[in-house]
C-alpha positions in Angstrom: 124.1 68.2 239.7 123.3 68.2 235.7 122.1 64.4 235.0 123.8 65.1 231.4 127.3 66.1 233.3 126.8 63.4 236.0 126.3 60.5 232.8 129.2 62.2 231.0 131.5 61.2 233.8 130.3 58.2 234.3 130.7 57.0 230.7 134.0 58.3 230.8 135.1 56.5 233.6 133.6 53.1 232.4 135.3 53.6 228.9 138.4 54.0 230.4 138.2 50.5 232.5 137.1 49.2 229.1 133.6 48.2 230.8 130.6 47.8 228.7 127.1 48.9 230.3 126.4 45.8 230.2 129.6 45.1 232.2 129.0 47.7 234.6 125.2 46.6 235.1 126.2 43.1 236.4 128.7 44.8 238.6 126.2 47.0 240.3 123.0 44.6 240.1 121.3 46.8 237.3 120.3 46.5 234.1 122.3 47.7 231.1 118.7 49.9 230.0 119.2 51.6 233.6 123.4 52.1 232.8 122.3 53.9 229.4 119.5 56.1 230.7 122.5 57.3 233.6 124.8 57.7 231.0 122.3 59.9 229.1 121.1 61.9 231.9 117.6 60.4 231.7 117.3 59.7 234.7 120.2 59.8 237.8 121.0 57.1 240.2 120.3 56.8 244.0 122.8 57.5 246.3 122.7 53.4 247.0 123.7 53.2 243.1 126.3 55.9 242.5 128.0 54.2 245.8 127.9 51.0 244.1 128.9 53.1 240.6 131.9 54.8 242.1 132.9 51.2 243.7 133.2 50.0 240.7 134.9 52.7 238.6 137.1 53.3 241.1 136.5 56.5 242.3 135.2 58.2 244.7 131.8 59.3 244.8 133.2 63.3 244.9 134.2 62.5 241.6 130.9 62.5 240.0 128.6 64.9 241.8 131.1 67.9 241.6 
């Protein structure tokens, strides 16, 4: 999976809850920095985070590593 793809759908999904990062940070126990660098496709998530990510922006994890 492309970080930049994997970020892009993440933002995407967050935007359209109307989350912030910093909204979506406290959510999954992160830090807003570690939200932006996902969202950028600096660096990816564990598979501990993008379960907590996916809870959150409900949907399922398929959703974001296809």
């Amino acid at each position: 999976m492309d970080p930049k793809v994997l970020g892009k759908k993440i933002k995407l999904a967050r935007v359209e809850l109307d989350l912030t990062q910093t909204d979506l940070a406290d959510k999954i126990g992160a830090k807003q920095k570690s939200v932006s660098r996902y969202e950028n496709g600096a660096s990816t998530p564990s598979l501990e985070t993008m379960a907590k990510i996916a809870k959150v922006l409900k949907r399922p994890v398929d959703h974001f590593v296809q």
